[in-house]
C-alpha positions in Angstrom: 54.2 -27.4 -11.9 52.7 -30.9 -12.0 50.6 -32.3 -8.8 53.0 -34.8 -8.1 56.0 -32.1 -7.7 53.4 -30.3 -6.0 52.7 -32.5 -3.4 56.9 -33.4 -3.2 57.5 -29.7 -2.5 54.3 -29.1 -0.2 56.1 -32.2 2.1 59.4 -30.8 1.9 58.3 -27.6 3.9 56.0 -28.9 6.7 56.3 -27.3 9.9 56.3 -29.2 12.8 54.4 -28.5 16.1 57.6 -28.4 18.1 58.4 -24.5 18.9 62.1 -24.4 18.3 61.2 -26.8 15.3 58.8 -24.1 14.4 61.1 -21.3 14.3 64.1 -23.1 12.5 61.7 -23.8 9.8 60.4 -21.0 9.4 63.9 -19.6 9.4 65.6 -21.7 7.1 62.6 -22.5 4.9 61.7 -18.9 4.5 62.6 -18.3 1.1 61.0 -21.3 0.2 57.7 -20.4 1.8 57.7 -17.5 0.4 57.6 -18.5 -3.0 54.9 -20.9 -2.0 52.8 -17.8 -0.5 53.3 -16.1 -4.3 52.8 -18.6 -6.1 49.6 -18.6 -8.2 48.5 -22.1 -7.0 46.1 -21.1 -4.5 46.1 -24.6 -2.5 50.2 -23.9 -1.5 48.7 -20.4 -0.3 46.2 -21.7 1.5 48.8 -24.5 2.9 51.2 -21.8 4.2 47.9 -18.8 4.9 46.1 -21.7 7.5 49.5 -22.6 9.2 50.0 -19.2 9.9 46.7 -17.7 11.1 46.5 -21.5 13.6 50.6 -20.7 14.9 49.6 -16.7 15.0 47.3 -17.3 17.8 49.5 -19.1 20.7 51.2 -16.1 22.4 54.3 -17.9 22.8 54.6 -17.9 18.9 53.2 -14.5 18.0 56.9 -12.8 18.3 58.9 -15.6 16.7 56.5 -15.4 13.7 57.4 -11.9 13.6 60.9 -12.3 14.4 61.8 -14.7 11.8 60.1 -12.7 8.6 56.9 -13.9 8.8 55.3 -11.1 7.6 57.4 -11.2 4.2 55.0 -14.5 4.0 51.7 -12.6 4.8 52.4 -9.7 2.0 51.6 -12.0 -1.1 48.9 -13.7 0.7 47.1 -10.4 1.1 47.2 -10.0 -2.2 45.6 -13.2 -3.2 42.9 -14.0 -6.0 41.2 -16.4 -3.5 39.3 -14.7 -0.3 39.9 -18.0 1.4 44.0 -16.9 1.7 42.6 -13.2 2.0 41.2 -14.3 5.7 43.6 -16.2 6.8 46.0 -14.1 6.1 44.3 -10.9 7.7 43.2 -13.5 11.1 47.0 -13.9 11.2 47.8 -10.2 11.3 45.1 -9.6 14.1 46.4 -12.7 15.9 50.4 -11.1 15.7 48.8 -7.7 16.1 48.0 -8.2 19.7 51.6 -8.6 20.9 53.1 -4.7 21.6 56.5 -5.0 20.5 54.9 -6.8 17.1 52.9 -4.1 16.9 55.8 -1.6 16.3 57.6 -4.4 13.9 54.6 -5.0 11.4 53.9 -1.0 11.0 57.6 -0.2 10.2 57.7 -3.6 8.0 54.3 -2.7 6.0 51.1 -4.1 7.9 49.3 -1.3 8.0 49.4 -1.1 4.7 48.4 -4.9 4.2 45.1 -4.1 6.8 44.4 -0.7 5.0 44.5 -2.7 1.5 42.6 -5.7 2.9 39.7 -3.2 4.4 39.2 -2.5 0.7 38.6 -6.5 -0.6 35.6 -7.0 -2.3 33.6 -10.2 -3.3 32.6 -13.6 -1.8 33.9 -13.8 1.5 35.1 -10.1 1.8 33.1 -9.3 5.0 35.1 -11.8 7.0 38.5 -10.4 5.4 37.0 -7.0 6.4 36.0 -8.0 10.1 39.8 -9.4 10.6 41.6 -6.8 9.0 39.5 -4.1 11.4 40.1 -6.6 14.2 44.3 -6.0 13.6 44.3 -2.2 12.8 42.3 -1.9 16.2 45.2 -3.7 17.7 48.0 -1.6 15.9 45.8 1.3 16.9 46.3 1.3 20.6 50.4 2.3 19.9 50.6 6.1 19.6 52.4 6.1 16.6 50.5 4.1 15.0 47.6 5.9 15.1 49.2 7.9 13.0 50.3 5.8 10.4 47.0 4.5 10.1 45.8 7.6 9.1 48.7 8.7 6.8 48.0 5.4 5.0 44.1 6.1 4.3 42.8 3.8 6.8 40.2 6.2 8.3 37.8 6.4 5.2 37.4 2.3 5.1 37.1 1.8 8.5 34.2 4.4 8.2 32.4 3.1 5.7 32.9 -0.5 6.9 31.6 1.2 10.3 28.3 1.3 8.5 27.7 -2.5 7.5 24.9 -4.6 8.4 27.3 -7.1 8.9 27.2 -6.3 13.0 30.2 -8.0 13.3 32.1 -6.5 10.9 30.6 -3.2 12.1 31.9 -3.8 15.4 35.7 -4.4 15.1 35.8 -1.0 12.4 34.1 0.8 15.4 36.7 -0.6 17.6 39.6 0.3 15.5 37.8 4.0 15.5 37.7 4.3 19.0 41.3 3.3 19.3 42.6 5.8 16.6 40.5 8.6 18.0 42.5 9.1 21.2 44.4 11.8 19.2 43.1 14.9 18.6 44.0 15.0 14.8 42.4 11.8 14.2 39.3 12.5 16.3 38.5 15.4 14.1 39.0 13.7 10.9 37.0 10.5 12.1 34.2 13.4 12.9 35.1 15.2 9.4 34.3 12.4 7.5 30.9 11.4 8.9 32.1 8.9 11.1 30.0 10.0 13.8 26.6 8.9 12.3 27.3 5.4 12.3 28.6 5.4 15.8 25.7 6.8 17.1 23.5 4.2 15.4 25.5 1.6 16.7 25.0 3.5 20.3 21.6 3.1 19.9 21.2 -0.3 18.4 20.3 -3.5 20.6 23.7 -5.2 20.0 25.6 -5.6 23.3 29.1 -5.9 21.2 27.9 -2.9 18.4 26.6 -0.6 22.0 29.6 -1.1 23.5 32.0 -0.3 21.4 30.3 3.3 20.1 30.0 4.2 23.4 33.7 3.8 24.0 34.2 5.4 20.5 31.6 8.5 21.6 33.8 8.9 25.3 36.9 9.3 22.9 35.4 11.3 19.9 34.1 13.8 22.4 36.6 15.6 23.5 36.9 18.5 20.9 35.2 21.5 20.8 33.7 20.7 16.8 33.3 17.3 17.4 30.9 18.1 21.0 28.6 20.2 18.7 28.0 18.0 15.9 27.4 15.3 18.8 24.6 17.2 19.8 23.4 18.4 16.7 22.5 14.5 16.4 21.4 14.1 18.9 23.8 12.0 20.9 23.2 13.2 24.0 19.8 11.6 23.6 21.2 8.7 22.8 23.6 8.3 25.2 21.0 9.3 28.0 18.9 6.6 26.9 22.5 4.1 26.9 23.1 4.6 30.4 19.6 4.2 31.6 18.4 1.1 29.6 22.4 -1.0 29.6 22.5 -3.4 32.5 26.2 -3.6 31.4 28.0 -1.2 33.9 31.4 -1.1 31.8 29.1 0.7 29.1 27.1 2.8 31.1 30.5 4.5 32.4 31.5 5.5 28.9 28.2 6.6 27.9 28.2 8.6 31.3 32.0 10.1 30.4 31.0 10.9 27.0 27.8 12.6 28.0 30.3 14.1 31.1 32.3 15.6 28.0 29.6 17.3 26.3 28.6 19.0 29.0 30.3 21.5 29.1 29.3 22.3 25.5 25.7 22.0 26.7 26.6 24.8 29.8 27.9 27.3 27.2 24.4 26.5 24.6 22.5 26.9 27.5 24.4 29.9 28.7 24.3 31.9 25.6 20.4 31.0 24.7 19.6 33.3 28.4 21.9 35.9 27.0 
């Protein structure tokens, strides 16, 4: 394709700022856009990748997106060469992620599987395609179902290792997304399984305010089971979390330190119990 056709076609499909514009646009020019967002010129992706991830975060436009096929858009920009189109694509699926009903829509139309295979990008760039992708599964992971599918799909491994970064913001949004998919019992013993706790409990103890409070939210809900208590203590989070609610001047994160450590106690009783037997 020549520049100047290029440019003629990149004209043709600008979409205006008006919201019922917006959405007949989007609409009618879907096909169109959409072979712009697979097309191997990375400047149209980037075109249609930017518009998205700017519209995707006005509430008022976060169903429509959905509503019109927007995410048939955001599938072959995941899949981009270029990181650039990467992260804005993966900013837009955290941005549309946030709405409930969208939430339901983009796992039955393939999102999860977009995040799962975006948590997995690697070179220039990748951290900030990592922190957004972690950012929208945390969102998808507050629906019960979801939690599920995020599992199914493979996401707990990524989010894990990405768990682990010393990127702290990338850390924090796949410790988020953890804490989210570990209020069900199946995924808080797999999180636990596959050493998921030894990051969290680093990030409990670090000086980070964002990084601190987010494991301790993760330790409240990955402390429920009987398995999970006793590698907790084994350790030696209940150190850790002692030491959370006594230095934090943040109250929200001294209460789930306190519920965490409120959880293991009663796997501390029964040590405690049995070593005077």
């Amino acid at each position: 394709m020549g520049s100047s056709e290029s440019k003629q076609e990149r004209d043709e499909v600008i979409i205006e700022e008006d919201e019922e514009e917006l959405t007949d646009e989007l609409r009618v020019q879907l096909t169109r856009l959409v072979a712009y967002a697979e097309s191997a010129d990375v400047s149209l992706q980037q075109e249609v990748a930017e518009k998205l991830a700017n519209e995707a975060v006005k509430p008022s436009r976060q169903k429509q997106i959905v509503d019109v096929g927007g995410l048939k858009l955001l599938l072959p920009l995941t899949q981009s060469v270029d990181m650039e189109v990467r992260r804005l694509a993966a900013h837009a699926l955290a941005n549309l992620s946030v709405n409930a009903e969208n939430q339901v829509t983009m796992a039955e139309e393939g999102g999860i599987e977009m995040l799962v295979d975006l948590l997995q990008s690697e070179g220039n760039n990748a951290e900030a395609v990592h922190r957004q992708a972690s950012k929208a599964l945390a969102n998808l992971g507050v629906n019960a179902v979801n939690k599920e599918k995020v599992r199914e799909t493979g996401g707990i491994p990524p989010l894990i290792h990405l768990a682990k970064s010393d990127n702290i913001s990338v850390s924090v949004e796949a410790i988020a997304a953890l804490a989210n998919l570990a209020v069900n019992d199946t995924n808080e013993v797999e999180i636990a399984r596959l050493g998921g706790l030894d990051p969290i409990l680093e990030g409990a103890g670090s000086s980070h305010h964002d990084l601190q409070s987010q494991s301790a939210r993760a330790l409240r809900n990955l402390s429920v089971h009987h398995e999970n208590k006793t590698a907790i203590i084994k350790l030696n989070g209940v150190q850790i979390l002692r030491e959370l609610v006594n230095d934090t001047g943040d109250d929200r994160i001294r209460l789930q330190a306190s519920r965490a450590l409120s959880n293991l106690q009663t796997e501390m009783d029964e040590e405690e119990l049995y070593s005077h037997k």
